[in-house]
C-alpha positions in Angstrom: -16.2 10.4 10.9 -13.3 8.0 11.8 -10.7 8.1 9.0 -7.9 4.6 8.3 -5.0 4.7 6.3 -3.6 1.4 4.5 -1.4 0.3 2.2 -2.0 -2.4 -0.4 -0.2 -3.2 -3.2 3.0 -5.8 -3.7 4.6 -8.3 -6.3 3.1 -7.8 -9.9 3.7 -10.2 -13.0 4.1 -7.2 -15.0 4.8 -3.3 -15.5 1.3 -2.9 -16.2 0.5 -3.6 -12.5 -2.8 -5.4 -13.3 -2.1 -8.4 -12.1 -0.7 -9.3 -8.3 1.7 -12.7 -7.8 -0.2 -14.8 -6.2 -3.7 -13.1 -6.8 -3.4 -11.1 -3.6 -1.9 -7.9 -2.4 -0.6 -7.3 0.6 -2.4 -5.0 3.0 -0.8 -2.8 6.2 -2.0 -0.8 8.7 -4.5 0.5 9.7 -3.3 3.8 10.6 -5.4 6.8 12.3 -2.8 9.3 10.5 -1.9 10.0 7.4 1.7 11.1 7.7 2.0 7.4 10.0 1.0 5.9 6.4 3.3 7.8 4.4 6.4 7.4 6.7 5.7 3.5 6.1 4.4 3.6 2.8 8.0 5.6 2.3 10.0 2.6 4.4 8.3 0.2 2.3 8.9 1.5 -1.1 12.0 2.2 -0.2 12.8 -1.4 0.8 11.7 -2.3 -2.5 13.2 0.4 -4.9 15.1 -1.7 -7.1 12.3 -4.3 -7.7 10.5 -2.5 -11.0 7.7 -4.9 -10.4 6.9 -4.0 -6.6 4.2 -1.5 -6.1 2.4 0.4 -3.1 -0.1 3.2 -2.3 -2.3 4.8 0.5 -5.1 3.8 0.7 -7.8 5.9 2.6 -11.3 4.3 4.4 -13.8 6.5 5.9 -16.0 5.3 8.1 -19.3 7.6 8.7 -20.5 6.9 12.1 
Protein backbone atom coordinates (compact mmCIF):
# COMPACT_ATOMS: atom_id res chain seq x y z
CA UNK A 1 0.00 0.00 0.00
CA UNK A 2 1.64 3.31 -1.21
CA UNK A 3 0.33 6.25 0.80
CA UNK A 4 0.38 10.42 -0.89
CA UNK A 5 -0.23 13.40 0.90
CA UNK A 6 -1.71 16.67 -0.76
CA UNK A 7 -2.97 19.69 -0.12
CA UNK A 8 -5.93 21.32 -1.82
CA UNK A 9 -7.80 24.10 -0.91
CA UNK A 10 -7.24 28.14 -1.79
CA UNK A 11 -9.29 31.40 -2.42
CA UNK A 12 -13.05 31.10 -1.43
CA UNK A 13 -15.97 33.68 -2.27
CA UNK A 14 -17.16 33.26 1.08
CA UNK A 15 -16.69 32.02 4.89
CA UNK A 16 -18.80 29.22 4.11
CA UNK A 17 -15.85 27.77 1.97
CA UNK A 18 -18.30 26.11 -0.60
CA UNK A 19 -17.35 27.84 -3.30
CA UNK A 20 -13.51 28.25 -4.77
CA UNK A 21 -12.50 31.68 -6.92
CA UNK A 22 -12.15 30.66 -10.00
CA UNK A 23 -13.89 27.13 -9.70
CA UNK A 24 -10.63 25.47 -8.89
CA UNK A 25 -8.44 24.72 -5.90
CA UNK A 26 -5.14 24.60 -5.80
CA UNK A 27 -3.47 21.25 -5.36
CA UNK A 28 0.46 20.54 -3.84
CA UNK A 29 2.41 17.78 -3.42
CA UNK A 30 2.43 14.78 -3.56
CA UNK A 31 4.22 13.86 -0.52
CA UNK A 32 5.31 10.23 0.66
CA UNK A 33 5.12 11.64 4.42
CA UNK A 34 2.89 13.03 6.44
CA UNK A 35 4.77 15.37 8.64
CA UNK A 36 6.46 16.66 4.83
CA UNK A 37 2.62 17.70 4.33
CA UNK A 38 2.01 19.31 7.49
CA UNK A 39 5.29 21.26 7.64
CA UNK A 40 4.00 22.79 4.22
CA UNK A 41 0.43 22.72 4.87
CA UNK A 42 1.79 24.83 8.13
CA UNK A 43 4.13 27.31 5.64
CA UNK A 44 1.19 27.74 3.59
CA UNK A 45 -1.45 28.63 6.09
CA UNK A 46 0.77 30.54 7.55
CA UNK A 47 1.49 32.59 4.46
CA UNK A 48 -2.08 33.22 4.29
CA UNK A 49 -3.22 33.80 7.97
CA UNK A 50 -4.60 37.09 7.64
CA UNK A 51 -6.74 36.21 4.47
CA UNK A 52 -10.20 34.88 6.40
CA UNK A 53 -11.19 33.62 3.07
CA UNK A 54 -8.01 31.36 2.29
CA UNK A 55 -8.30 27.72 3.18
CA UNK A 56 -6.15 24.48 3.14
CA UNK A 57 -6.08 20.77 4.28
CA UNK A 58 -4.23 17.35 3.96
CA UNK A 59 -5.42 15.46 1.94
CA UNK A 60 -4.58 11.67 2.04
CA UNK A 61 -4.62 9.03 -1.25
CA UNK A 62 -3.98 5.44 -0.83
CA UNK A 63 -3.17 3.54 -3.43
CA UNK A 64 -3.67 -0.46 -2.94
CA UNK A 65 -1.19 -2.10 -5.13
Amino acid sequence: MLVKYWIVGGQYTNTDFDELIGGKAEVRGPYRERDDAVQAWRRLASATRHDCLARYSIAEEVERR
